[in-house]
DRENDO-1510 file (C-alpha; in Angstrom, 1 decimal, always signed):
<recs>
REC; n; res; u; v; w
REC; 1; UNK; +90.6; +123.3; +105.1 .
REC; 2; UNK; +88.2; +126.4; +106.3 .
REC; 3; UNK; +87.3; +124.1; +108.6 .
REC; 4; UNK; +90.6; +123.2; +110.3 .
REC; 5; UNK; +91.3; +126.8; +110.1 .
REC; 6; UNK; +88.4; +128.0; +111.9 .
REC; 7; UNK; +88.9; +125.1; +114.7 .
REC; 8; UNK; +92.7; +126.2; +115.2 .
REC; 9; UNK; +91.4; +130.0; +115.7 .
REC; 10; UNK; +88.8; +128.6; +117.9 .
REC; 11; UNK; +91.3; +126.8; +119.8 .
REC; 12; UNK; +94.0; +129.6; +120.1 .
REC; 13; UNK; +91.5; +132.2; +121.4 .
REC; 14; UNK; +90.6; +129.5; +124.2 .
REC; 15; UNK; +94.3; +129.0; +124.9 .
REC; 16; UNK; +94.4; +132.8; +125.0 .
REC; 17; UNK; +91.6; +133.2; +127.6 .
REC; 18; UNK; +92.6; +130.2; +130.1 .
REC; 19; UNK; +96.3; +132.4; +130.1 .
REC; 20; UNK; +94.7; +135.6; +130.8 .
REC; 21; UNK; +95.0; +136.7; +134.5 .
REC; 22; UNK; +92.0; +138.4; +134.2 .
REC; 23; UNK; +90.2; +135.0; +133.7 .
REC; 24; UNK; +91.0; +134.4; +137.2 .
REC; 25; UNK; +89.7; +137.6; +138.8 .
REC; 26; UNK; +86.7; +137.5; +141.2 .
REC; 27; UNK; +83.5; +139.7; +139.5 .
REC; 28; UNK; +80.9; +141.3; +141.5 .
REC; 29; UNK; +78.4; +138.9; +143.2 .
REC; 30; UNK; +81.0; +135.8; +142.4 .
REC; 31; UNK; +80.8; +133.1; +144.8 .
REC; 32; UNK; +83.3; +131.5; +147.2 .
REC; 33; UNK; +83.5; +128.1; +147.8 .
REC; 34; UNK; +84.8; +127.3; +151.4 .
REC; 35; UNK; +88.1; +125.6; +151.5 .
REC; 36; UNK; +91.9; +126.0; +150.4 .
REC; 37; UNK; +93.1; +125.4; +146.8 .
REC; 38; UNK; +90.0; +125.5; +145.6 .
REC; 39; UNK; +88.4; +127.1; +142.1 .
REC; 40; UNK; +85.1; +127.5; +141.2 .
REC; 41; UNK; +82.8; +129.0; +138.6 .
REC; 42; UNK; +81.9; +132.5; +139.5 .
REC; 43; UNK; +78.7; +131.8; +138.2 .
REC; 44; UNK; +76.6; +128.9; +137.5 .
REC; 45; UNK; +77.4; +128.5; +132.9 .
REC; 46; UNK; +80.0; +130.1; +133.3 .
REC; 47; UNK; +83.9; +129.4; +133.0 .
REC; 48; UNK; +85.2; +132.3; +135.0 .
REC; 49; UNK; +87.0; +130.2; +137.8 .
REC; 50; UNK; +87.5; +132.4; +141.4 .
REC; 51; UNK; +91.0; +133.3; +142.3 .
REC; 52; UNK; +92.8; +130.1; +144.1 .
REC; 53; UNK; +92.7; +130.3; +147.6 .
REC; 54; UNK; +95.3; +129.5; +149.6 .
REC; 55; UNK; +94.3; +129.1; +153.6 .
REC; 56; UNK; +91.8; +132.1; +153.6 .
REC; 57; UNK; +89.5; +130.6; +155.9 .
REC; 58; UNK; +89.8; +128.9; +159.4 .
REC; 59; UNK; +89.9; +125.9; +160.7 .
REC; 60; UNK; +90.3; +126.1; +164.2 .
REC; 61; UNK; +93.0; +125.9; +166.7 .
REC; 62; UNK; +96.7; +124.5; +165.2 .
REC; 63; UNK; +97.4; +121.1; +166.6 .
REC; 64; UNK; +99.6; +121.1; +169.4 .
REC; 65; UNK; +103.4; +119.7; +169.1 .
REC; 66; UNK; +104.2; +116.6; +170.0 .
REC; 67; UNK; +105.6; +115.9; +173.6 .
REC; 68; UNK; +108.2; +113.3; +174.0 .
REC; 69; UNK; +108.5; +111.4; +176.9 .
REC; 70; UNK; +112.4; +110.6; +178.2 .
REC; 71; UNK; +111.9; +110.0; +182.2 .
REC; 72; UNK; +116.0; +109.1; +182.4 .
REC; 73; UNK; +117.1; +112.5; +181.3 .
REC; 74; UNK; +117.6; +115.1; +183.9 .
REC; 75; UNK; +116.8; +119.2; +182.4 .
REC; 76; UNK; +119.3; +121.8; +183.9 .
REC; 77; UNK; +117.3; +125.2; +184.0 .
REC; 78; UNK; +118.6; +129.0; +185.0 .
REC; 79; UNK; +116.0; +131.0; +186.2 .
REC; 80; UNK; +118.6; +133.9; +185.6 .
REC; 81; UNK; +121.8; +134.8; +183.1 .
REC; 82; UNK; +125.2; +134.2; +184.6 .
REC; 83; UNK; +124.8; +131.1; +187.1 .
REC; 84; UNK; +126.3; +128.8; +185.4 .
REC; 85; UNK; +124.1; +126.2; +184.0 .
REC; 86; UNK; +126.4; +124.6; +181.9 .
REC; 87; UNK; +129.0; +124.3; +184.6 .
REC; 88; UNK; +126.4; +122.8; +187.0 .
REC; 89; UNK; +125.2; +120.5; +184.3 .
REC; 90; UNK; +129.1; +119.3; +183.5 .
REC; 91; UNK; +129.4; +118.3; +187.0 .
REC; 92; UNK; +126.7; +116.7; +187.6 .
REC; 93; UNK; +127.5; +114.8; +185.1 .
REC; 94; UNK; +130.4; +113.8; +186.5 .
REC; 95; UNK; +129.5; +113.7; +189.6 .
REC; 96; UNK; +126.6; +111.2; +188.9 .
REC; 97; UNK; +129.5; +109.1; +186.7 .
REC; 98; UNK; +131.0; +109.2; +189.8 .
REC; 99; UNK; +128.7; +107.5; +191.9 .
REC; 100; UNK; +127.2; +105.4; +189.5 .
REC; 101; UNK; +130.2; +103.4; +187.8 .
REC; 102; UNK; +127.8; +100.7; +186.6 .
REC; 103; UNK; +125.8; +103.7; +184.2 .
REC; 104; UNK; +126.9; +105.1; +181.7 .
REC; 105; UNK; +126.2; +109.0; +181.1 .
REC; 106; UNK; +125.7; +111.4; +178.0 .
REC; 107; UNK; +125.8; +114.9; +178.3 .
REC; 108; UNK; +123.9; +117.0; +175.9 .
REC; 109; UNK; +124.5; +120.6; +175.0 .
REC; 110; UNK; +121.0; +121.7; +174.6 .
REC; 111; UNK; +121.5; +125.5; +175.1 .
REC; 112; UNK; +119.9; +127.2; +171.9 .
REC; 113; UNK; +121.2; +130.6; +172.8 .
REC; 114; UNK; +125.0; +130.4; +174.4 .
REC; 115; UNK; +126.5; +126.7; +173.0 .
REC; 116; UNK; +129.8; +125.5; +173.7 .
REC; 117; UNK; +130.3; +123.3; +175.9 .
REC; 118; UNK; +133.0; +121.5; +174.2 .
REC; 119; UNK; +134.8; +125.1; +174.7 .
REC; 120; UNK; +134.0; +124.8; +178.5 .
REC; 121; UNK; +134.9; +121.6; +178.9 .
REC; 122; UNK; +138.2; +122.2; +177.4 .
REC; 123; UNK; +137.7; +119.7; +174.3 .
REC; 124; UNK; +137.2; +122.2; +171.5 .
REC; 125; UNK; +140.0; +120.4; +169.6 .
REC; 126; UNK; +138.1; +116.8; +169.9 .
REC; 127; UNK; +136.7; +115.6; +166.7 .
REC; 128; UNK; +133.0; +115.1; +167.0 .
REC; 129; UNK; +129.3; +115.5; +166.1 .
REC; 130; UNK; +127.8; +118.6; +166.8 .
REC; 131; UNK; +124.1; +118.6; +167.6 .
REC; 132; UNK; +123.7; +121.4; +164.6 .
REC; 133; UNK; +124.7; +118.7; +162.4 .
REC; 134; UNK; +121.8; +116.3; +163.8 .
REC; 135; UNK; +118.9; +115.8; +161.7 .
REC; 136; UNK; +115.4; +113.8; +162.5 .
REC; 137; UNK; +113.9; +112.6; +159.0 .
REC; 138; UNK; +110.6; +110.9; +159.7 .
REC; 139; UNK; +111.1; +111.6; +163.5 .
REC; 140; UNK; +113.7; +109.4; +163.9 .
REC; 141; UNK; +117.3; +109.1; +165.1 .
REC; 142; UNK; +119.7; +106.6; +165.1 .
REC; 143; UNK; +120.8; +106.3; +168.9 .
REC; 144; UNK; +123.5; +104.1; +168.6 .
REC; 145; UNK; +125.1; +105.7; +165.2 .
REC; 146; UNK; +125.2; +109.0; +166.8 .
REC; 147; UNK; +126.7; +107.7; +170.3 .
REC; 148; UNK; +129.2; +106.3; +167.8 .
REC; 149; UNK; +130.2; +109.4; +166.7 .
REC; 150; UNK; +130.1; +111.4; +170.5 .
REC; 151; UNK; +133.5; +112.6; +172.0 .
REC; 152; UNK; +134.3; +111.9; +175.8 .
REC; 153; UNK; +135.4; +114.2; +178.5 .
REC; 154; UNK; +136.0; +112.5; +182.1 .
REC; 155; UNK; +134.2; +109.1; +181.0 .
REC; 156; UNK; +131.2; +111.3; +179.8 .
REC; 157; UNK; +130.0; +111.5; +176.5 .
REC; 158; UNK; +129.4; +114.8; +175.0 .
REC; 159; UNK; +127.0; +116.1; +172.4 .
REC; 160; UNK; +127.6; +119.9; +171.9 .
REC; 161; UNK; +126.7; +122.6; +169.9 .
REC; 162; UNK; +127.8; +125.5; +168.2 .
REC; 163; UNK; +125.0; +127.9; +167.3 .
REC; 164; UNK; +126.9; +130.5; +165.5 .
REC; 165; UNK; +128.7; +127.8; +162.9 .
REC; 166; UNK; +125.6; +126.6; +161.6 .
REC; 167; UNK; +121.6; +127.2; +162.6 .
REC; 168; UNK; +120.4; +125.0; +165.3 .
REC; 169; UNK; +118.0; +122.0; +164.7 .
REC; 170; UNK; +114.3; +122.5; +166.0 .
REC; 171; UNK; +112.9; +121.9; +169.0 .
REC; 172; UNK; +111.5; +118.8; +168.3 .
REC; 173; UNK; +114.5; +117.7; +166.8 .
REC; 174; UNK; +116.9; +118.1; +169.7 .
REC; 175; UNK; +114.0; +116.3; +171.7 .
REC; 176; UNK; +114.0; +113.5; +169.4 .
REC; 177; UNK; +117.6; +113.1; +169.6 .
REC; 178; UNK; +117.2; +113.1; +173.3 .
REC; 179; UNK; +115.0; +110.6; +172.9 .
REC; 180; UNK; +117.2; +108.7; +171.2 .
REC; 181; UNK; +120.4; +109.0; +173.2 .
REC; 182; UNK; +117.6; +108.3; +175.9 .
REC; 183; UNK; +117.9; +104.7; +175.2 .
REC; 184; UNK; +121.5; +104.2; +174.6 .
REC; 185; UNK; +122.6; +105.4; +177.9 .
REC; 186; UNK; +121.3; +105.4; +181.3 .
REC; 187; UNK; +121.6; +108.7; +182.1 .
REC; 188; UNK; +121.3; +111.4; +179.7 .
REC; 189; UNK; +122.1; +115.2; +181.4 .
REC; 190; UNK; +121.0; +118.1; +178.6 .
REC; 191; UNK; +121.9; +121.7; +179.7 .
REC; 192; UNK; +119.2; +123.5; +178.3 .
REC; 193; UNK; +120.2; +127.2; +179.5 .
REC; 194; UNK; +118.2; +129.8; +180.6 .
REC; 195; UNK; +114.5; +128.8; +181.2 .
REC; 196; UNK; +111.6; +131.2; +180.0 .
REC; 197; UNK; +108.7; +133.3; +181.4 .
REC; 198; UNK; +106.3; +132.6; +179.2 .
REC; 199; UNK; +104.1; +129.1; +178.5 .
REC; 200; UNK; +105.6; +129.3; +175.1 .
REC; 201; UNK; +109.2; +129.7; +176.4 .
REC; 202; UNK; +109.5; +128.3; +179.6 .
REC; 203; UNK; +111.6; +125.5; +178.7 .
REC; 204; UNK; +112.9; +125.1; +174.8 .
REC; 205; UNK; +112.4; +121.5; +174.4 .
REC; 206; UNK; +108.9; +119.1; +174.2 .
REC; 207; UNK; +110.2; +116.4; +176.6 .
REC; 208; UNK; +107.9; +115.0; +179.1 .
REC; 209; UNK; +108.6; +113.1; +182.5 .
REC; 210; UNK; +112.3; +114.8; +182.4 .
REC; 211; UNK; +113.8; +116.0; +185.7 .
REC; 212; UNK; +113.9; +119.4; +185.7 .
REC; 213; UNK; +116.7; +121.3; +187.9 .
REC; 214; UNK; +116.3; +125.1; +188.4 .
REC; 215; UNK; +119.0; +126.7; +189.8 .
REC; 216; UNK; +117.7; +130.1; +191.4 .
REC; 217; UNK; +119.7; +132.6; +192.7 .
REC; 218; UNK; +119.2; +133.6; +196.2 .
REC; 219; UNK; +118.4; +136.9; +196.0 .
REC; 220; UNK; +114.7; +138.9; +196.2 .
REC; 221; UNK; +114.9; +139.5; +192.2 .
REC; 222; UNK; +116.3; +135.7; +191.6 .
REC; 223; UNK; +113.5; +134.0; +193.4 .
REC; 224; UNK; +111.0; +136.8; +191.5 .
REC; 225; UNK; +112.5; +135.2; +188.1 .
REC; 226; UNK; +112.2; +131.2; +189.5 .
REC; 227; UNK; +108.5; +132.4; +190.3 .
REC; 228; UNK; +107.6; +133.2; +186.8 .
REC; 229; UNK; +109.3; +130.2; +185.4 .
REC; 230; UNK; +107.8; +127.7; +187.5 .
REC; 231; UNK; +104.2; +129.3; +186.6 .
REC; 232; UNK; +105.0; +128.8; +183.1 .
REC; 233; UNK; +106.8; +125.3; +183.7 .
REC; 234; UNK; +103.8; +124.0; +185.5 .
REC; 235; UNK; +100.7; +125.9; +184.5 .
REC; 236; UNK; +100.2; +127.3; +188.0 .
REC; 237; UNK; +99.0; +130.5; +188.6 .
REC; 238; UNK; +98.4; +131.2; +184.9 .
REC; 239; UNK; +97.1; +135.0; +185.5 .
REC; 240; UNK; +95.3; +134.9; +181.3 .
REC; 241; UNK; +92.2; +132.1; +181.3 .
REC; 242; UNK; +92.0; +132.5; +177.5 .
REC; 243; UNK; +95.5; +131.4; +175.9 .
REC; 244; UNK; +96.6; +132.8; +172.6 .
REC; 245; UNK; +96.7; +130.7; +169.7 .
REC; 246; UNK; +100.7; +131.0; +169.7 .
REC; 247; UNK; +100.9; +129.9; +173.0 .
REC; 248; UNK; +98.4; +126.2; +172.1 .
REC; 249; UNK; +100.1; +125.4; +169.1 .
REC; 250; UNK; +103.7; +125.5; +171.5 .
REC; 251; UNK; +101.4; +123.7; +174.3 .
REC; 252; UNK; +103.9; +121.3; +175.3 .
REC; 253; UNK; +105.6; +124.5; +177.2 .
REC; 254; UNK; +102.9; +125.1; +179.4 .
REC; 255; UNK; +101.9; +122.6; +182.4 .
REC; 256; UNK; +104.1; +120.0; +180.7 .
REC; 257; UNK; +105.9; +119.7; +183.9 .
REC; 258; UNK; +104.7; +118.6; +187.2 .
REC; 259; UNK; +106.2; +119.9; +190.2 .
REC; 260; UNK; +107.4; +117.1; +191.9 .
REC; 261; UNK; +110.0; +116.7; +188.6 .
REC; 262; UNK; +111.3; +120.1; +189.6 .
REC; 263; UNK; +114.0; +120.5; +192.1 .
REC; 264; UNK; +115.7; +123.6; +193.0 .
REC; 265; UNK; +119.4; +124.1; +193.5 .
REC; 266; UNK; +120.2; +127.6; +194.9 .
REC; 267; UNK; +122.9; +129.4; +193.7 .
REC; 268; UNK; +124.8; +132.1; +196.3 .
REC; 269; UNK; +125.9; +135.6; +194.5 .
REC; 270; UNK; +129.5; +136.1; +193.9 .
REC; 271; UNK; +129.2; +139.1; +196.0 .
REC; 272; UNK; +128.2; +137.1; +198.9 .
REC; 273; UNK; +132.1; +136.3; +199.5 .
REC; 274; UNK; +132.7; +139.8; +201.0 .
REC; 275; UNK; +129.0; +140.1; +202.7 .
REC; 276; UNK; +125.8; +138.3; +202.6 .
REC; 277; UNK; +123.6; +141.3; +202.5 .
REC; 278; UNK; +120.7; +140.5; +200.4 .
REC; 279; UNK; +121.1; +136.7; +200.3 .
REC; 280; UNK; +118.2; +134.8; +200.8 .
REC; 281; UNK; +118.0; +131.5; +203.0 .
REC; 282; UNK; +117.4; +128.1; +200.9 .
REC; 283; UNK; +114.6; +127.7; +203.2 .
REC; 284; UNK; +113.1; +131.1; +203.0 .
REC; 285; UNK; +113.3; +130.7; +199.0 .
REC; 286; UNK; +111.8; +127.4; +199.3 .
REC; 287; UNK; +108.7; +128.5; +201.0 .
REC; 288; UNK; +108.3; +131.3; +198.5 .
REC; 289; UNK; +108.4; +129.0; +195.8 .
REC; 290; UNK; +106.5; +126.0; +196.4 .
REC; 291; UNK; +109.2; +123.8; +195.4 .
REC; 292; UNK; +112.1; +122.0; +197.8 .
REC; 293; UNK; +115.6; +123.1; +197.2 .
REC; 294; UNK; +117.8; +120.5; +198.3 .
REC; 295; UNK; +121.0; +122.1; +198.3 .
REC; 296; UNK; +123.2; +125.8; +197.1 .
REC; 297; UNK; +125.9; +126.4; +194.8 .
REC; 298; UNK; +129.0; +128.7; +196.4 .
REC; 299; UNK; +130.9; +130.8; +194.5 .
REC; 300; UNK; +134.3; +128.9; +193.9 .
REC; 301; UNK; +137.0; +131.0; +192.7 .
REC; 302; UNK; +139.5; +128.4; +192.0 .
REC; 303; UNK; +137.1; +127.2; +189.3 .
REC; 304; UNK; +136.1; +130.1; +188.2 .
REC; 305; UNK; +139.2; +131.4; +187.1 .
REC; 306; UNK; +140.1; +127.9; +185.5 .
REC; 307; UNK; +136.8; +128.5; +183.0 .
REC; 308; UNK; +138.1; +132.1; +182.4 .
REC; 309; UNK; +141.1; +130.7; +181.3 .
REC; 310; UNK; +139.8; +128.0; +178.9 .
REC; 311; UNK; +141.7; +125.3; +180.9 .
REC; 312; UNK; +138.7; +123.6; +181.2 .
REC; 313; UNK; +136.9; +121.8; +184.8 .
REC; 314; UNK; +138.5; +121.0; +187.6 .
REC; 315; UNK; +136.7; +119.4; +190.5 .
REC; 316; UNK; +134.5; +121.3; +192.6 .
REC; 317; UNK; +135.1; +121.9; +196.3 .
REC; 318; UNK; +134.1; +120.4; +199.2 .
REC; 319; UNK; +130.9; +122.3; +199.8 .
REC; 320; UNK; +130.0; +122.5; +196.1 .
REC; 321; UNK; +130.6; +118.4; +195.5 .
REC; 322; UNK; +127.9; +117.9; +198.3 .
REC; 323; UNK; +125.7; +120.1; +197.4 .
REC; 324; UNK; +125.8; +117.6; +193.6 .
REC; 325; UNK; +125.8; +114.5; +195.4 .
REC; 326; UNK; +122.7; +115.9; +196.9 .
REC; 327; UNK; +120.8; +116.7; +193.9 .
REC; 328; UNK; +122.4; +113.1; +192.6 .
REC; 329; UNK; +120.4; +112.0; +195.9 .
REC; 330; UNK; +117.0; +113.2; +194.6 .
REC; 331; UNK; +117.7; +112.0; +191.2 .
REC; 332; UNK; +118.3; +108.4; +193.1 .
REC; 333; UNK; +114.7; +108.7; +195.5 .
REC; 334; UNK; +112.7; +109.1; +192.1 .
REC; 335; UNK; +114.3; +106.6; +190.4 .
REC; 336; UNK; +116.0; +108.0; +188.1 .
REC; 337; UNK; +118.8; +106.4; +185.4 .
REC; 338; UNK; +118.1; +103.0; +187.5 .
REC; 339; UNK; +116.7; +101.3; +183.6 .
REC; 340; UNK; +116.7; +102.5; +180.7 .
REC; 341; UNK; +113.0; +103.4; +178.8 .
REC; 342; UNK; +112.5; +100.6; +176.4 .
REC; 343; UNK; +111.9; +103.0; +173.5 .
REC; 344; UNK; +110.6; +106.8; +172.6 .
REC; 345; UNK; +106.8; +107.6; +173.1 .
REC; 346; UNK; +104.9; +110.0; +172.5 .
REC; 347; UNK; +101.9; +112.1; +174.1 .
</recs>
């Protein structure tokens, strides 16, 4: 019995000592073992195990995201606030359903910061999916469920979003959704709002081989803006040779894009209606750029005050409507929405 008694002591004052913090507290001259989640003696017949470590050291650069590749879906940029990317984006879409009665079109409300299309479109009341409500689990999305659930506006499908209901999905999400919708439809048009400065900004979603349409406004501090984004769209001119860590673990935002995906559309000031001092040429911001610009947006006031309203689109005028079937025209040469991609891949 003195026996049992001494074990059971024995056995409490061990239970004790593996409960005591201080049993896991790192002693002068302990050593570290390399590694995350790791304990080890502090000293070699000992049982003083080292505090756990939990990432401490290094292990290089983060891998870069994922890039997914959907060449039938057409990115609509601003270089600047206020130029209506979303408009431009809703008609092109119709515009493009227009011509191309034989292909069917999905428009997809990609803008992380501003939302509501439906609201623009004059469909708030339409019951729908919201892309908030859009989840990837394994990195997957079911294409044809989801254009199941889509409402319609002019023959278009419509995926928008509401960022102040609920948070947004992430980046990658929205891109494999894309992705998805990608190869239900043949052309998939995803207003993505403004674009950013900055190789981890300068365009909110890690698709590769998208179009990419910048609108620009044709001003001195407008083509200023489009400069910086391009740079960060496309890599060129990078001014820092050593890129921050932030910056490669976002990598698909920088260089992703080449440059002959990008096409600007140039968009005239509203306060070019009472004078054009200070507008800039299409070809003169072309040349500063780099980039063709095959058309400009006019102010339309009969529109305008329709969105103001919340009546919704109407059709664009006469000058406007070419300017789309222009940039519909560009779409066409690089053979764009002809097929669609027989199924997501990755870079």
């Amino acid at each position: 019995m003195q026996m049992n008694m001494r074990r059971s002591e024995q056995a409490a004052r061990h239970s004790a000592q593996s409960h005591d913090p201080r049993a896991y507290r790192t002693e002068p001259g302990a050593r570290v073992q390399a590694g995350a989640g790791v304990r080890v003696p502090a000293a070699a017949g000992t049982n003083n195990p080292q505090p756990y470590r939990t990432g401490a050291d290094s292990f290089g650069v983060p891998c870069p995201s994922p890039v997914y590749r959907a060449p039938n879906a057409a990115i609509v940029l601003s270089a600047s606030g206020g130029l209506g990317a979303s408009t431009f984006a809703a008609l092109l879409a119709q515009s493009l359903h227009g011509l191309h009665d034989d292909r069917d079109c999905v428009l997809v409300d990609a803008d992380l910061s501003g939302g509501g299309l439906d609201v623009l479109l004059g469909m708030e009341s339409e019951l729908g999916v919201m892309l908030n409500a859009v989840t990837a689990p394994l990195g997957e999305v079911d294409g044809e469920a989801l254009r199941r659930r889509l409402t319609a506006w002019d023959g278009i499908d419509v995926l928008s979003s509401r960022p102040w209901i609920s948070p947004m999905p992430q980046d990658w999400e929205i891109a494999v959704a894309v992705c998805a919708l990608a190869e239900r439809y043949n052309m998939v048009i995803v207003d993505a709002g403004r674009a950013g400065y900055s190789s981890g900004q300068a365009i909110p979603l890690p698709l590769k081989g998208a179009a990419v349409i910048l609108l620009v406004e044709l001003s001195v501090l407008g083509t200023v803006r489009a400069q910086a984004c391009i740079e960060a769209l496309t890599g060129r001119g990078n001014r820092s040779t050593a890129r921050p860590r932030s910056a490669l673990a976002g990598g698909y935002a920088a260089g992703t894009i080449a440059e002959d995906d990008i096409v600007l559309v140039g968009v005239v000031p509203p306060a070019a209606r009472t004078s054009n001092r200070g507008v800039l040429g299409e070809d003169e911001a072309a040349e500063y750029l780099g980039i063709d610009m095959v058309c400009s947006i006019h102010p339309d006031a009969r529109l305008c005050g329709a969105i103001l309203e919340g009546s919704g689109l109407l059709k664009p005028n006469r000058a406007n409507a070419k300017a789309l079937r222009a940039v519909a025209s560009w779409l066409d040469a690089r053979g764009w929405g002809s097929a669609r991609p027989a199924g997501m891949q990755r870079w």
